[in-house]
N, C-alpha and C positions, 0 to 999 in steps of 0.2 A: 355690564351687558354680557350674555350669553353667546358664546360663537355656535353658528348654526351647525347640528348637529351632521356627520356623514351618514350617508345611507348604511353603512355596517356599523354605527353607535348604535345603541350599547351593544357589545359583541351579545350573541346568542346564549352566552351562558349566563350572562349578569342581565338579563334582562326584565326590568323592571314591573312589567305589564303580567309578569310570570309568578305565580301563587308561589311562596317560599317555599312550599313541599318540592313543587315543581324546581324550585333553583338549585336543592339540595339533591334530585335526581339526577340531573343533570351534573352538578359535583362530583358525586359519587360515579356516575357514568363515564367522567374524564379520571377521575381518580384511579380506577379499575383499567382501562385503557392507556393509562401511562404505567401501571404495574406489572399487567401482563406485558407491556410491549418494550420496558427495559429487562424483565425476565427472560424472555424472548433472546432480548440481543446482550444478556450476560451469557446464554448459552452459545448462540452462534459466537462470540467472541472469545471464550473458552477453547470451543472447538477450533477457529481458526487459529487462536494464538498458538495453540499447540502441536497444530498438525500443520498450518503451513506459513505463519506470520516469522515467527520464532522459537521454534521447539528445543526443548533443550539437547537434543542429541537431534542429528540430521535426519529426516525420513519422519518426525515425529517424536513423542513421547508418552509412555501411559497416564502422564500429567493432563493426558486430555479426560480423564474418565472425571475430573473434576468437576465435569459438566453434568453429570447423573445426578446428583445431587439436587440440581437445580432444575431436572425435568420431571422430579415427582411432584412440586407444589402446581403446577401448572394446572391440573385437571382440578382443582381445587379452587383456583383462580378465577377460571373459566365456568365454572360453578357456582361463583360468585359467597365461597363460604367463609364467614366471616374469622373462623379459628384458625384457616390455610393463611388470611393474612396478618395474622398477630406473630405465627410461627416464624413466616417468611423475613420480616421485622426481624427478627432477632438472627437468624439464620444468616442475614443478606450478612452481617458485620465479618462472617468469616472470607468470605472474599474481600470484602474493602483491607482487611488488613494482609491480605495476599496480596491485595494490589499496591498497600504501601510500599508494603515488603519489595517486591519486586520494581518498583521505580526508583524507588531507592539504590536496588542495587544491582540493575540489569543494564545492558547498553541497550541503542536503538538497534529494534523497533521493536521490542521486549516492553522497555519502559513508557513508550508512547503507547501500547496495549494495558499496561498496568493504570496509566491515565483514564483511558478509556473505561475502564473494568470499573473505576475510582467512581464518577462520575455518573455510571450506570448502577453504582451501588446508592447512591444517596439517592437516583432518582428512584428507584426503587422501593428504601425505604421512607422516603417523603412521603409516595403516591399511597405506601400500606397504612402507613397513621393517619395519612388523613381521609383513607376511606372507612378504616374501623370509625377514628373518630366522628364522622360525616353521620354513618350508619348507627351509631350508639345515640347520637341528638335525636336523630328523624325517630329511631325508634321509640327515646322519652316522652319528645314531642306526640306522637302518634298513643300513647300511654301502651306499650307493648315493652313492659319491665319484665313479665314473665319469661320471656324468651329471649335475652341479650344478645344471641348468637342472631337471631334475625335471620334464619336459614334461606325462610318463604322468599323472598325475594329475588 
């Protein structure tokens, strides 16, 4: 026997009643939105770790320019172009290993930043593979092999 279902089953994004173009839109809609919004807060985190969490000389450090890096893919993101998130994928691994690096060998609240950093790097790169990957089916599905990049969108 089936327990009666709650009024929020099935959540909005799995919902069954939804044409699978539709579910994969939707996918791809959270998937984007969890990309820019841990890019987002690897740069504010950057920036405060540096300048007022933990810096490594008091007042600051130019350790914070580390954050530039991470505010050129953004306009790209926000564009929704599919070769900004293939780059960023590969990109994000240079801070996850900053961020080893650094929890490994920094005291608190150094290394409870480097946690932070850790964690906003894999959500990151999750949210870029599974939106190229997301974006390369719909586009098979749809038969639009000519354009892999799937720009139009």
């Amino acid at each position: 026997m089936q327990a009666p279902l709650s009024p929020s089953w099935p959540p909005p994004h799995c919902d069954p009643t939804l044409a699978p173009a539709a579910q994969v839109e939707t996918h791809v809609h959270i998937s984007r939105a969890l990309a820019v919004g841990s890019l987002l807060g690897l740069i504010v985190l950057s920036l405060a770790w540096e300048l007022l969490i933990a810096p490594l000389r008091p007042g600051g450090s130019w350790l914070a320019l580390k954050a530039l890096p991470l505010c050129l893919p953004m306009a790209g993101l926000l564009k929704n172009r599919m070769y900004t998130y293939r780059w960023v994928s590969m990109l994000v691994w240079l801070y996850f290993i900053e961020g080893v690096v650094r929890a490994w060998g920094d005291r608190p609240p150094g290394n409870y930043c480097a946690l932070v950093e850790i964690a906003l790097c894999l959500i990151l790169f999750v949210a870029c593979l599974m939106h190229v990957r997301l974006r390369q089916r719909d586009a098979k599905g749809a038969g639009l092999t000519e354009n892999p990049n799937n720009e139009a969108r």
